[in-house]
N, C-alpha and C positions, 0 to 999 in steps of 0.2 A: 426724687421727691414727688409727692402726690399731688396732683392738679389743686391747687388751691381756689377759692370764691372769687369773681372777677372785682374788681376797683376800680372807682375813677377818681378824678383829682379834682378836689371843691374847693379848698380855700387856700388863699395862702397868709402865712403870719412876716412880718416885716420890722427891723428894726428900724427905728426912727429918730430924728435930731428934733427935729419941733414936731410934736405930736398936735398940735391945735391948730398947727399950719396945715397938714399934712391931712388931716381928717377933713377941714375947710375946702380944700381942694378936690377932694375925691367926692366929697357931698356935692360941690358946686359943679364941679365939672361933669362928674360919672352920673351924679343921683342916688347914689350912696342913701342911706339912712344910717342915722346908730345904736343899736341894738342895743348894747350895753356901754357901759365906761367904766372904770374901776383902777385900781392897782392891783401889782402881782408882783412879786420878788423886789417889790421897794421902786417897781416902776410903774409911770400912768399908763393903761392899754384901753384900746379902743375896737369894737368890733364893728364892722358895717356891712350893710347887706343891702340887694335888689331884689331877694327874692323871699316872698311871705314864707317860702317852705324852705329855707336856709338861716338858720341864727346869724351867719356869720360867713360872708363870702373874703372877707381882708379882716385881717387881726396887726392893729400896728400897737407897737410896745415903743415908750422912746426908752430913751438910752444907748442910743448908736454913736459912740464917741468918734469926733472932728478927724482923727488920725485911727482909719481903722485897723484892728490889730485881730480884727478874729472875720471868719464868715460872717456876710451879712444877712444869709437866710436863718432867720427863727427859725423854722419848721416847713416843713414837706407834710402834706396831711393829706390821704388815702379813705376814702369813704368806702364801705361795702353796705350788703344789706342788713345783717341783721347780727343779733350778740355771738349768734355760734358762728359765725363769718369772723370777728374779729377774737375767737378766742383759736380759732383753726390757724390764726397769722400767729399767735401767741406763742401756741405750741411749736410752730413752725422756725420760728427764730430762735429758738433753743440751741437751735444744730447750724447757726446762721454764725456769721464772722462781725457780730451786732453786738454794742454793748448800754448797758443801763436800761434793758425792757423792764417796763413800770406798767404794771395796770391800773386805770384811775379811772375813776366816775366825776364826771361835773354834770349829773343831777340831767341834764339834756342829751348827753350821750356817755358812749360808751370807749375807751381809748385804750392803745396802747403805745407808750414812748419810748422809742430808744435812738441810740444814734447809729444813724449807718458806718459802712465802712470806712466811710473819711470824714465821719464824726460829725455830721452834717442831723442835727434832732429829727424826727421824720415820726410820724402818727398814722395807725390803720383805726379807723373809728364808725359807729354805726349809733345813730338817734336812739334814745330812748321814747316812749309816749307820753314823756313828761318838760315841761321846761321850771328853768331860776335863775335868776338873775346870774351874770357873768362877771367876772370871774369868779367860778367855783369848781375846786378839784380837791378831791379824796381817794388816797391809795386804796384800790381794789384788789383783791386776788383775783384772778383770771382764772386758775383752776378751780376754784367754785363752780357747783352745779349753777346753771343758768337762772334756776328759781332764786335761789341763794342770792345769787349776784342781783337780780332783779328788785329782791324783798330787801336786802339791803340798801340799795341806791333810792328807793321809796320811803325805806325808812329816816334817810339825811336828810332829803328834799322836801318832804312834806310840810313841815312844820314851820315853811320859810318864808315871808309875806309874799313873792314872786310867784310863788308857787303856782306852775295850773299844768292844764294837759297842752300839750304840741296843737294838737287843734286851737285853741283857743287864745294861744299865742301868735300862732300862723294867720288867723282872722285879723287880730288884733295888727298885726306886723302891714298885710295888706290894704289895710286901712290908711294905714299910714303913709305907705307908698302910694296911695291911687292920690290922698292928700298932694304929695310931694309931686307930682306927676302932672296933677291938674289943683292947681291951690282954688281956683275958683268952686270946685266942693266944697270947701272948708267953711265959706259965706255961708 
């Protein structure tokens, strides 16, 4: 196989019993902010971050039932640089022992989902220059020319009150942590 784009590993998603406990905790203790909050598959999820230039370092979802009966990793998620990085994994897992690879856009990045070989969900993803409120995901083709894909995911996001560029979320985000970090700013 041909050398692939390097990756590192930025967040991870968690399943959860008490999601309001569980967020309280990581705010109070870590310093956490929360970036987003929302539902997804009929469950509450919560994103939080320390870093202006990261959406989302912990993604907790509740719905971890009392007697567990399945894996408790949500998701394995893989960051690269950029969208032809995440479409070279794409291609790549064709010929991979990998099932359910789904291309999707949530308006802020770029993803692709499947499950590894022991069925464990897992994500290679790369930032768009756009942010929207979270949770948001739309099936993308991946073999789309990259403008294609691009001019598409502009086209979902735009029109969304959230809407703005990475930059200006990232300001925004910072702000908020230097708040959380030192509250006497906030006076």
């Amino acid at each position: 196989m041909a050398e692939l784009p390097p990756v590192r590993l930025t967040h991870m998603g968690l399943w959860v019993h008490d999601l309001d406990k569980m967020v309280a905790f990581y705010t109070r203790v870590f310093g956490f902010i929360v970036s987003d909050r929302g539902v997804t598959r009929g469950s509450p999820i919560a994103f939080l971050t320390l870093d202006p230039g990261a959406h989302h370092q912990i993604v907790m979802a509740e719905g971890r039932p009392a007697e567990l009966a399945f894996n408790p990793i949500q998701q394995i998620s893989f960051k690269t640089d950029k969208l032809a990085s995440v479409r070279a994994y794409y291609k790549a897992l064709q010929s991979e022992p990998v099932t359910n690879v789904q291309g999707i856009t949530h308006g802020n990045a770029w993803s692709i989902y499947f499950q590894d070989p022991e069925n464990n969900r897992t994500e290679v993803y790369c930032d768009t220059p756009w942010h929207v409120a979270q949770p948001f995901g739309v099936p993308i083709d991946m073999a789309l020319p990259e403008d294609e894909i691009m001019r598409r995911t502009q086209e979902l996001i735009r029109d969304k009150p959230t809407y703005s560029t990475f930059d200006e979320w990232s300001r925004e985000t910072e702000t908020k942590l230097a708040i959380k970090r030192a509250p006497e700013l906030a006076r």
